[in-house]
N, C-alpha and C positions, 0 to 999 in steps of 0.2 A: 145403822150403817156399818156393813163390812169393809174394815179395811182389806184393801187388794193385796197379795204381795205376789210377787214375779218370781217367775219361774226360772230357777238358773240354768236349766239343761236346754232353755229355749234363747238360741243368740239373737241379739235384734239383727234386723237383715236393713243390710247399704242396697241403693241402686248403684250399678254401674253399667258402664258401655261396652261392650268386648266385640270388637270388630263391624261396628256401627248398631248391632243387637242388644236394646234394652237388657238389663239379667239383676239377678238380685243376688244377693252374697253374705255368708254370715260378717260381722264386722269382724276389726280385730286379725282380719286373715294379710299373710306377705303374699308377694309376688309367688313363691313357692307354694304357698298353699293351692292360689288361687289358681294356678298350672294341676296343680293334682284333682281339685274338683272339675275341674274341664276334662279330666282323662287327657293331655298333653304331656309329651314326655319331655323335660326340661332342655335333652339335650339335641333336641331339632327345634327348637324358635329362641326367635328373637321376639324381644316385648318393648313396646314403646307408650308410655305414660303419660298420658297428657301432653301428650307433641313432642317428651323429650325419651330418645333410647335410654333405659335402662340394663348397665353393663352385669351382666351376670353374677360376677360378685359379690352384687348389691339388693341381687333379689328378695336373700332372706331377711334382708335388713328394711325393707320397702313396703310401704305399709299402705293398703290400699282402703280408701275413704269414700266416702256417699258422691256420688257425682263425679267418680273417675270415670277416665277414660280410656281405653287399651284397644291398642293395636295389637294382635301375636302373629308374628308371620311364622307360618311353618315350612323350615326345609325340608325337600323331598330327592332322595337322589335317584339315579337311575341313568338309564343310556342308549 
C-alpha cells in the first residue's frame, strides 16, 4: 500500500454561485482575487455576498467559501 501524498501546486477547488452560474474556485481566494479571475475590473462593480453588499474596503479582507453566493453588478457608463 502506497501512501498518497497531495500535491501542493494543486488548490482544492470551492463551488460557488456567481450570478446564479454554478463555478468552482481555487479556496483560500478574497473578494479581489476572485474579481481578477473573472477578468472584472474592481473598479466598475459592486458585489453582494450572500444577500449582504459588501463595501469595497472589505474586499481584501473577505474570504470566500464553498457554497457562496455572489451577485457582481457591473457599471457601464455611456450616453
Amino acid at each position: 500500500m502506497r501512501n498518497r501524498v497531495s500535491n501542493p501546486t494543486i488548490a482544492k477547488q470551492i463551488k460557488i454561485v456567481v450570478n446564479g452560474e454554478p463555478r468552482t474556485a481555487p479556496s483560500g481566494q478574497n473578494l479581489v482575487d476572485i474579481l481578477a479571475n473573472l477578468g472584472l475590473e474592481a473598479d466598475r462593480v459592486a458585489i453582494e455576498l450572500n444577500r449582504s453588499i459588501v463595501r469595497k474596503s472589505d474586499w481584501s479582507t473577505t474570504f470566500v467559501t464553498d457554497g457562496a453566493c455572489l451577485e457582481i453588478v457591473q457599471f457601464v457608463g455611456g450616453g
